[in-house]
C-alpha positions in Angstrom: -24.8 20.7 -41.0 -25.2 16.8 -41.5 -28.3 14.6 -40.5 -26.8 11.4 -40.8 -26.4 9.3 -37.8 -23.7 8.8 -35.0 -22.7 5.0 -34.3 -22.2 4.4 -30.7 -21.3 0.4 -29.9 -20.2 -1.7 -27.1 -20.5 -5.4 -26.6 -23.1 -4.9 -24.4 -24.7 -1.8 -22.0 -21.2 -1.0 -21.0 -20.9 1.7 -24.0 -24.5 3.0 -22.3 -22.0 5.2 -19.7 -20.8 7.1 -22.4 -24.5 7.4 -25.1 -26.1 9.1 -22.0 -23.9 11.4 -21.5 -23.7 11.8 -25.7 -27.3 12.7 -26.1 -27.3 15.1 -23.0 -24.4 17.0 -24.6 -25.7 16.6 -28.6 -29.9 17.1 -28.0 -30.4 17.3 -31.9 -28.2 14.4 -33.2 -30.1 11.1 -34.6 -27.9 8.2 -32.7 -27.9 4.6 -33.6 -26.7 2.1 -30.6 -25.3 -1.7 -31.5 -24.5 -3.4 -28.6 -22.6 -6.8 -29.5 -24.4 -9.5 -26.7 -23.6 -12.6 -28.7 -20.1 -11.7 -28.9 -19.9 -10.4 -25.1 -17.0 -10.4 -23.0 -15.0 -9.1 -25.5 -12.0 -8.9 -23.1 -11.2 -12.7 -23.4 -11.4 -12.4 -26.8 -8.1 -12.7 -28.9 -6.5 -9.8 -30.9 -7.4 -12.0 -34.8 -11.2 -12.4 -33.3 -11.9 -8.5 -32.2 -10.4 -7.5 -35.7 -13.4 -9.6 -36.9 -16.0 -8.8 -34.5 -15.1 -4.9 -35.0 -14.8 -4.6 -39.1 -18.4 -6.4 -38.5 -19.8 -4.1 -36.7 -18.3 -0.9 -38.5 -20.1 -2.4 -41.7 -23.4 -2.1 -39.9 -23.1 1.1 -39.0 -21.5 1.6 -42.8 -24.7 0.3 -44.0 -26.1 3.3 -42.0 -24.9 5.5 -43.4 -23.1 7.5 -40.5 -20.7 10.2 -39.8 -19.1 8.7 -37.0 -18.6 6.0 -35.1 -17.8 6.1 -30.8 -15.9 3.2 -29.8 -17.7 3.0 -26.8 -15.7 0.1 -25.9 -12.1 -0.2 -24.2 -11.1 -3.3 -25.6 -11.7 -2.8 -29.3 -10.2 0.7 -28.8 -7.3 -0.5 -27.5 -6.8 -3.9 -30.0 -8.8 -2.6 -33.1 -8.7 1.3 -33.3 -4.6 1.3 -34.7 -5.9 -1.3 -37.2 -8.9 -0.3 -39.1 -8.8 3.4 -37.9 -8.3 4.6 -42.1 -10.6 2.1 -43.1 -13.7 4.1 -43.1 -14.9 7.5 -44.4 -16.8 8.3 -41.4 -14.6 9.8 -38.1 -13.4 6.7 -35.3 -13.6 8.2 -32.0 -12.1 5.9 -29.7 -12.6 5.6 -25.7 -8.8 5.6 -24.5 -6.8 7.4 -27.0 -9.2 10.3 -27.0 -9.8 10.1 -22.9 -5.7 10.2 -22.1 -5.3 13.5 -23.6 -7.1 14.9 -20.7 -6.1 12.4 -18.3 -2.0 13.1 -18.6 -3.0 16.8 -18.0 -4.1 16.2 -14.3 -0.5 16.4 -13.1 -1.1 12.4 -11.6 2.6 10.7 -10.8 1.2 7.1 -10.8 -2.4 5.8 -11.6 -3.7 2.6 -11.6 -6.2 1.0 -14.4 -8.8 -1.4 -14.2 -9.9 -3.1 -17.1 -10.7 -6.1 -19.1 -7.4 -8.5 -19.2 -7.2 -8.0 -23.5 -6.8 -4.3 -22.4 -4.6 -4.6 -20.0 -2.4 -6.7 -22.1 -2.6 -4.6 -25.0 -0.5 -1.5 -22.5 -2.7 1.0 -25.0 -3.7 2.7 -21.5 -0.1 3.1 -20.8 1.2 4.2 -23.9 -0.8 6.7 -24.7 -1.1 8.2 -21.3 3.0 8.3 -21.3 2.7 9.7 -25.1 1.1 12.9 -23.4 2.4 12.8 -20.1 6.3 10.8 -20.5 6.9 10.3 -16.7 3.7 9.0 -15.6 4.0 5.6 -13.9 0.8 3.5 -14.7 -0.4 -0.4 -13.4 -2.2 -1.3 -15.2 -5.1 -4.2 -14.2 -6.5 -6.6 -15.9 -9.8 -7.7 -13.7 -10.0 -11.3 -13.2 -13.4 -13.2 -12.5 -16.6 -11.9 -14.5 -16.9 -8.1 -13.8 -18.4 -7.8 -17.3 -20.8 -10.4 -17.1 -22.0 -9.5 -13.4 -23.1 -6.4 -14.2 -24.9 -7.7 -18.0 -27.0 -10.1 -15.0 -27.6 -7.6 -12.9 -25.7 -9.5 -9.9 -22.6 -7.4 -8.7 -23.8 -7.1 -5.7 -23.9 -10.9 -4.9 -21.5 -11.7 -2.4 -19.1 -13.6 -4.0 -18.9 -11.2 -6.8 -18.1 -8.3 -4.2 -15.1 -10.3 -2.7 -14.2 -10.6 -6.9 -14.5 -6.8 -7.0 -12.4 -6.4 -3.7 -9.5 -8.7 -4.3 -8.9 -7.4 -7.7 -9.2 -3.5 -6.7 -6.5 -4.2 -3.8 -3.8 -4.9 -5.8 -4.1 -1.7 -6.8 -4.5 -0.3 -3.9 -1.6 -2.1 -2.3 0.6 -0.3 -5.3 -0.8 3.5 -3.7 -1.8 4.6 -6.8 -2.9 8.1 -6.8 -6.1 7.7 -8.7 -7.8 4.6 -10.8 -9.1 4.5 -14.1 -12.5 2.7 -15.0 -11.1 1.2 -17.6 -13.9 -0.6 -19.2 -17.1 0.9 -20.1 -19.4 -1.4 -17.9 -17.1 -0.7 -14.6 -19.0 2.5 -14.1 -22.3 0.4 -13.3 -20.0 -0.9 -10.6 -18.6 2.7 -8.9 -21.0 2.2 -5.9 -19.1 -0.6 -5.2 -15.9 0.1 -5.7 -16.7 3.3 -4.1 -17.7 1.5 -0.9 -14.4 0.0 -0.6 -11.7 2.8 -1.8 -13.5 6.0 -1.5 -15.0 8.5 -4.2 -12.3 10.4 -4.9 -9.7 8.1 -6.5 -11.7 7.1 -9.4 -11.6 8.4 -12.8 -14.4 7.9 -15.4 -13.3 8.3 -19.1 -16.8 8.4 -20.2 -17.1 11.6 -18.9 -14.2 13.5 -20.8 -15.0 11.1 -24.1 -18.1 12.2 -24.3 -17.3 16.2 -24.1 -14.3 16.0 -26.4 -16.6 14.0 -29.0 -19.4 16.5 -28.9 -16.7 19.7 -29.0 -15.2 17.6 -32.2 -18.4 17.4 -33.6 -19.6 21.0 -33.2 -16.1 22.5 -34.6 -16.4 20.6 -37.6 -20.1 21.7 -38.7 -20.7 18.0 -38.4 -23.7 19.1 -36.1 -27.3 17.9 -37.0 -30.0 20.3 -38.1 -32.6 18.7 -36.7 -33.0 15.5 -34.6 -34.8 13.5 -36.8 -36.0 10.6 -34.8 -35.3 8.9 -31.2 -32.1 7.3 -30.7 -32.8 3.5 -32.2 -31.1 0.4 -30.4 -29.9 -3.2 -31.8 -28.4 -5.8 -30.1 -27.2 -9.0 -31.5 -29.0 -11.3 -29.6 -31.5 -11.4 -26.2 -33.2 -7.9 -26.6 -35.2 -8.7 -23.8 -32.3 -8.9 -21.3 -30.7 -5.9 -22.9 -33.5 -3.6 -22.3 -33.8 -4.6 -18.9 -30.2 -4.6 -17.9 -29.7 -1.1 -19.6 -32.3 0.5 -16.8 -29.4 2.1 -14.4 -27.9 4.3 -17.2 -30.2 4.6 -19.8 -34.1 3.0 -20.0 -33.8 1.6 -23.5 -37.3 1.1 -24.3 -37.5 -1.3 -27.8 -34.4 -3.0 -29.0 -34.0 -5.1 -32.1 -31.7 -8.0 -33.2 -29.5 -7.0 -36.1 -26.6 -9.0 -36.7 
């Protein structure tokens, strides 16, 4: 048994897909959520300034005194995990590496990810999906125009940001890729949409099977919590106000404080 804390982060209320799902699955864990709003969008960011950003934020949650961390962000799992993954004497669990293993057992010939354009340049989608499953053929997307900061202001359903949404999913569409990736923990907050235009059957949300495999890792290990000690406690680096509000269509964070 261990009461100390899980670490879930994000650079915003993206990483709030996959905490949902987390304290659904875990009832009686004690979870402490940093989401990163001074620093967001992370996907612009360069490799030298996510490196920063991320050993950051690990120290906070160091300072916490917790037994793991989720990575509830695509980006810094794909640019930062490789780096600081020893680091730290509390487990990593990071969005894409642990989300391919399942993906690459679906028997999929060619998928298509959508993502932030640091993710997409960083091929970690590809690589590890090919580590598990060798003769996979994956596009992968990087998503031009602000999908990241549309759904932070609550405005992907503004016209012009639909026609974003559009031109950037039919490239992928034009490549007839079998199924899609949500390759970015804020896309979800976007599915209706991109639902609307391609169907609901063709997109795949690692939250889903991250969050399973992270509470399955945690049980096996007798990392489990005896008791939940207190509600889950959320900090932002900056605008608490717009974070509670914007967090309302996965999650209704109630109080958030600045911590940075």
């Amino acid at each position: 048994m261990n009461n100390n804390p899980i670490g879930v982060y994000d650079s915003g209320i993206g990483g709030l897909t996959v905490f949902s799902k987390l304290v659904k699955l875990l009832p009686n864990e004690n979870f402490i959520y940093f989401g990163d709003t001074a620093n967001i969008p992370y996907g612009t960011k360069s490799k030298e300034e996510l490196l920063v950003i991320t050993h950051k934020i690990m120290n906070i949650f160091k300072n916490f005194n917790v037994k793991g961390v989720v990575m509830a962000c695509n980006t810094t799992s794909a640019v930062a995990y490789d780096t600081l993954k020893n680091d730290y004497d509390f487990t990593l669990y990071p969005v894409i590496q642990t989300a391919c293993k399942v993906i690459a057992e679906m028997g999929i010939k060619k998928i298509g990810t959508l993502s932030t354009e640091a993710t997409a340049n960083s091929h970690a989608y590809k690589l590890q999906l090919q580590k598990y499953a060798p003769n996979i053929e994956v596009i992968e997307h990087g998503c031009r125009g602000k999908w990241v900061e549309c759904v932070e202001n609550g405005t992907q359903k503004a016209p012009e940001n639909i026609e974003i949404i559009k031109e950037n999913l039919n490239l992928l569409l034009d490549q007839n890729v079998e199924k899609i990736i949500l390759g970015c923990t804020h896309y979800p907050y976007l599915k209706n949409i991109l639902c609307d235009i391609a169907g609901t059957d063709i997109f795949i949300d690692p939250a889903e099977y991250f969050a399973k495999y992270i509470a399955q890792d945690i049980t096996n290990s007798g990392n489990l919590a005896e008791k939940k000690l207190y509600e889950p406690k959320f900090y932002v680096s900056s605008n608490p106000e717009k974070f509670q509000i914007s967090s309302k269509i996965f999650y209704n964070v109630v109080h958030a404080e600045i911590l940075s």
